[in-house]
C-alpha positions in Angstrom: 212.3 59.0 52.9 209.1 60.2 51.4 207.1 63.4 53.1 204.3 61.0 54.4 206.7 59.0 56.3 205.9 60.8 59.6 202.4 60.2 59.0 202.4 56.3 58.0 204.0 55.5 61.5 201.2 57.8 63.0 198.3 56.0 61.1 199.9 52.5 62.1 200.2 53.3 65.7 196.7 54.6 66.1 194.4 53.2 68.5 191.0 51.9 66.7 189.0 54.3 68.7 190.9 56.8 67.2 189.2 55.9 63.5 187.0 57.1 61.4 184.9 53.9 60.4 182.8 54.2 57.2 179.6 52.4 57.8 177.6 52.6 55.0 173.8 51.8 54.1 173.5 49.0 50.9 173.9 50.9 47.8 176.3 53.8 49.7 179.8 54.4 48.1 183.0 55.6 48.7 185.3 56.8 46.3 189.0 58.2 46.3 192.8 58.0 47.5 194.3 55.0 49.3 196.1 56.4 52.0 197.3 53.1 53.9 196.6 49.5 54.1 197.7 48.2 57.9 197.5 46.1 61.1 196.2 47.4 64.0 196.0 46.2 67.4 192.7 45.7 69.3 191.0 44.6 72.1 190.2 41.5 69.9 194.1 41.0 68.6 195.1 42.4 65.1 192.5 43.6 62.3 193.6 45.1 58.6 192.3 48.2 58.1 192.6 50.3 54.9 191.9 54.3 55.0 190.6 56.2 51.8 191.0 59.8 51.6 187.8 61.0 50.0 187.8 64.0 47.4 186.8 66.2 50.4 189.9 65.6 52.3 188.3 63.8 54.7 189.7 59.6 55.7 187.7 56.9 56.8 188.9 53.5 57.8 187.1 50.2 56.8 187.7 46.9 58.6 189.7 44.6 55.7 187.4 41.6 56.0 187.9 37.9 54.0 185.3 39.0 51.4 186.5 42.6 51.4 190.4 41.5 51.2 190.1 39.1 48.3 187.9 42.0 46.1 190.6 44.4 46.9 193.5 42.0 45.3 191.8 41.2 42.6 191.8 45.0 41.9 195.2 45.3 42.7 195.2 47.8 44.6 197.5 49.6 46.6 198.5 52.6 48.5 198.1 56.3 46.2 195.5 54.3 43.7 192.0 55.8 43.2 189.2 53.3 43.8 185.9 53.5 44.4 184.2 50.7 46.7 180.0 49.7 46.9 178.6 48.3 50.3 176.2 45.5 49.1 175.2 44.3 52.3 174.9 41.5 54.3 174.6 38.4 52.1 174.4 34.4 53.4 177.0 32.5 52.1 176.3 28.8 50.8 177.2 27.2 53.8 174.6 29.5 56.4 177.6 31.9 57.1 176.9 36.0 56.9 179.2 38.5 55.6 179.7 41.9 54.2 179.5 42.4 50.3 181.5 44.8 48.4 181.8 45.6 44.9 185.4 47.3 44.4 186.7 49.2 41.6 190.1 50.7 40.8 189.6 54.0 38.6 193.6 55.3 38.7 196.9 53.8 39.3 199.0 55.4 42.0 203.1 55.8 42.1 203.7 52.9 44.3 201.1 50.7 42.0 203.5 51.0 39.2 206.7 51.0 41.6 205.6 47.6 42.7 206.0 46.2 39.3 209.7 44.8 39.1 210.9 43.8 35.3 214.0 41.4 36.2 216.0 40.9 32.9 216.4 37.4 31.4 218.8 34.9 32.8 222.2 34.2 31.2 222.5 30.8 29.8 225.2 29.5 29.9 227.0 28.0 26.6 225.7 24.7 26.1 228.9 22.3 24.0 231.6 19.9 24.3 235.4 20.5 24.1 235.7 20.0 20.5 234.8 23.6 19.7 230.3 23.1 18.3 227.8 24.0 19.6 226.0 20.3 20.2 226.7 19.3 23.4 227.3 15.1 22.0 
């Protein structure tokens, strides 16, 4: 059990009113820690949210949107990395529709970045032959 445990179930059970939502200018930044990436229940039904610890201490939540989820997994990233994330503004996508625009960027790796990687060994063949002791299986 790790000593954020306690505080993981607290972030995840947290009512959204209850968050401190980053709502940047174009051009305004925020860079530091990942401190969770969750679901949260709202009036609306469930919304992603990730929360970044900046280097003052202080955590705000932003609202994981389409535009804003496929940015952060092309980064990678994941809970203890360092990023650093760019409000671009609204844009108009090709078909009419508006969205948010972020530019993401991930500075440091955290432990459970490098946990996440699992190195599974090669499979066993097994020994390919016939009965009459080589190795060519005709």
């Amino acid at each position: 059990m790790g000593r954020y445990d306690a505080f993981e179930e607290d972030l995840r059970t947290a009512p959204a009113s209850s968050l401190n939502i980053w709502s940047p200018d174009p051009g305004g930044t925020l860079i530091g820690r990942v401190v969770s990436m969750r679901e949260i229940e709202t009036k609306n039904g469930p919304s992603d949210v990730i929360d970044i610890e900046d280097g003052d201490g202080k955590t705000f939540s932003l609202w994981i949107s389409g535009v804003l989820r496929g940015k952060l997994e092309a980064a990678r990233v994941r809970v203890g990395d360092l990023i650093g994330i760019r409000y671009e503004g609204r844009r108009e996508s090709k078909n009419g529709r508006e969205y948010k625009d972020y530019v993401v960027r991930l500075y440091e790796k955290g432990p459970e970045h490098t946990a996440a990687v699992t190195v599974c060994p090669a499979p066993t063949l097994p020994a390919v032959g016939n009965d009459d002791g080589d190795a060519m299986p005709f």
